[in-house]
C-alpha positions as CSV (number, residue, x, y, z in Angstrom):
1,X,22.7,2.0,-0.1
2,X,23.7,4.9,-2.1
3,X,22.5,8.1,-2.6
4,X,21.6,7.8,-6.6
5,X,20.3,3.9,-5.5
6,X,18.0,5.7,-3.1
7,X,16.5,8.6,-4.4
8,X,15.5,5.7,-7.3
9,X,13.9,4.1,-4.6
10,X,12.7,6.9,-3.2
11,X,11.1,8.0,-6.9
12,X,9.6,4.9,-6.9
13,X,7.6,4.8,-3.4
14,X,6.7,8.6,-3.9
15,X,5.1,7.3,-7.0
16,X,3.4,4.2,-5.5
17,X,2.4,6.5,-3.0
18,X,0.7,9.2,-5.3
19,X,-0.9,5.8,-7.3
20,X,-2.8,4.7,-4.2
21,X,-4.1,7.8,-2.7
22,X,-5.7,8.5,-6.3
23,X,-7.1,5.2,-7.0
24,X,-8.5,5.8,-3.6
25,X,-10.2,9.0,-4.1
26,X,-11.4,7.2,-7.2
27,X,-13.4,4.7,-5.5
28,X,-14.5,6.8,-2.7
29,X,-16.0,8.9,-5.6
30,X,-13.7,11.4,-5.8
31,X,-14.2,14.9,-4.1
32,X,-17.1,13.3,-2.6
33,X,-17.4,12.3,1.2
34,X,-17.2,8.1,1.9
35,X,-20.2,8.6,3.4
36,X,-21.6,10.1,0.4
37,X,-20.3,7.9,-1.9
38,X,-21.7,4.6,0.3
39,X,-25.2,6.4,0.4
40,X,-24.9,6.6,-3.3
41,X,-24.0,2.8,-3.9
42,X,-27.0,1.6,-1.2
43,X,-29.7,3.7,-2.9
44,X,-28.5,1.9,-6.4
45,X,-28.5,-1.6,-4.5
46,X,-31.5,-0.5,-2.8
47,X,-33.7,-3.8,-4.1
48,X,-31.1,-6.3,-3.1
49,X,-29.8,-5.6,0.4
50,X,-28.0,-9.2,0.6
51,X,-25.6,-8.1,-2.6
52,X,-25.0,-4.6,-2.0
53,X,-23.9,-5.7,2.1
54,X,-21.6,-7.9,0.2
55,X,-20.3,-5.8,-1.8
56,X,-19.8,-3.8,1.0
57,X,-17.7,-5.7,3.1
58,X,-15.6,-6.1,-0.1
59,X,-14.9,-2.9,-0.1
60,X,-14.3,-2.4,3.6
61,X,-11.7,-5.8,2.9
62,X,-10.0,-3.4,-0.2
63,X,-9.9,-0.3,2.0
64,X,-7.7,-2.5,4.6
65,X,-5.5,-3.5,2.3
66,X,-4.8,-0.6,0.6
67,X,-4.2,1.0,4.3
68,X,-1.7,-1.6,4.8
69,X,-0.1,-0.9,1.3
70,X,0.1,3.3,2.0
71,X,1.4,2.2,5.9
72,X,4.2,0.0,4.0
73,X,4.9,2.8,1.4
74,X,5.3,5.5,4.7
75,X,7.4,3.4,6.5
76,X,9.9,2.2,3.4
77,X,9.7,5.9,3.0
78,X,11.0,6.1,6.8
79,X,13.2,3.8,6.0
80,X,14.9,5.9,3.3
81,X,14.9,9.0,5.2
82,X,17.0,7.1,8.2
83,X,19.3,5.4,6.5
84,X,18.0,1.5,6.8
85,X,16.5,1.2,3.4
86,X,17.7,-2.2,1.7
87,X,18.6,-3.7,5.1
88,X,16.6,-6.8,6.0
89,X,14.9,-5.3,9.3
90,X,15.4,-9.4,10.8
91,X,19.1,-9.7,10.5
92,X,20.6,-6.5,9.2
93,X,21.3,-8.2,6.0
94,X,21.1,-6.4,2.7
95,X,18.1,-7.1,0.9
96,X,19.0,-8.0,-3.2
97,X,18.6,-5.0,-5.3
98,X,16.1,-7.0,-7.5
99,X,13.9,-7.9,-4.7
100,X,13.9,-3.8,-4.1
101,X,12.6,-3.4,-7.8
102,X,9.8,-6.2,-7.7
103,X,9.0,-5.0,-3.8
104,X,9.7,-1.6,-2.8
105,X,8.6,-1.9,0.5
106,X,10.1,-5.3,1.2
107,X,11.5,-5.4,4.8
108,X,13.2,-8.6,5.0
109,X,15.6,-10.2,2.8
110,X,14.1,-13.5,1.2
111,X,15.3,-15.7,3.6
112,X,13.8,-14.1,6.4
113,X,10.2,-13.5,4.9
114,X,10.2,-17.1,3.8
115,X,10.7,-17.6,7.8
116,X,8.0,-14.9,9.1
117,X,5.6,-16.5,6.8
């Protein structure tokens, strides 16, 4: 991939990146602990203990996915940085520009994810 391709790419993921880590701290209440801000959301839920533990393992289901989304981001970042950015990481194909654009952090090529899945 070339140079002005990647640093677009790398733009891109930095910004992704940034994105997630704030809407993060948003949720968690900001400069505020997790612990602090779960405290916070139990004493407001405190008359209906069956919603608020649901509401909290929807939040501990978010939290995982978003830590799968940064650990995708750091690693397409990895990618970059080595030189394998764009290449399918099954076959060594390169991945479509396009698919780069709609998925940043794709790792295969199309044919390849529609095989893994």
């Amino acid at each position: 991939m070339s140079t002005p391709i990647s640093d677009t790419f790398t733009t891109q993921l930095n910004q992704m990146r940034r994105d997630l880590i704030d809407r993060l701290r948003a949720q968690r209440g900001g400069a505020r602990g997790r612990a602090e801000a779960a405290a916070d959301a139990r004493e407001m839920a405190s008359d209906d203990w069956a919603k608020a533990d649901e509401e909290f393992d929807l939040s501990v289901a978010l939290e995982e996915r978003e830590a799968a989304e940064l650990l995708a981001i750091d690693n397409a970042l990895k990618r970059v940085a080595d030189g394998t950015y764009g290449l399918c990481l099954q076959c060594g194909v390169s991945i479509p520009t396009a698919r780069l654009h709609a998925q940043p952090t794709a790792e295969r090529c199309v044919e390849c994810q529609a095989k893994t899945e």
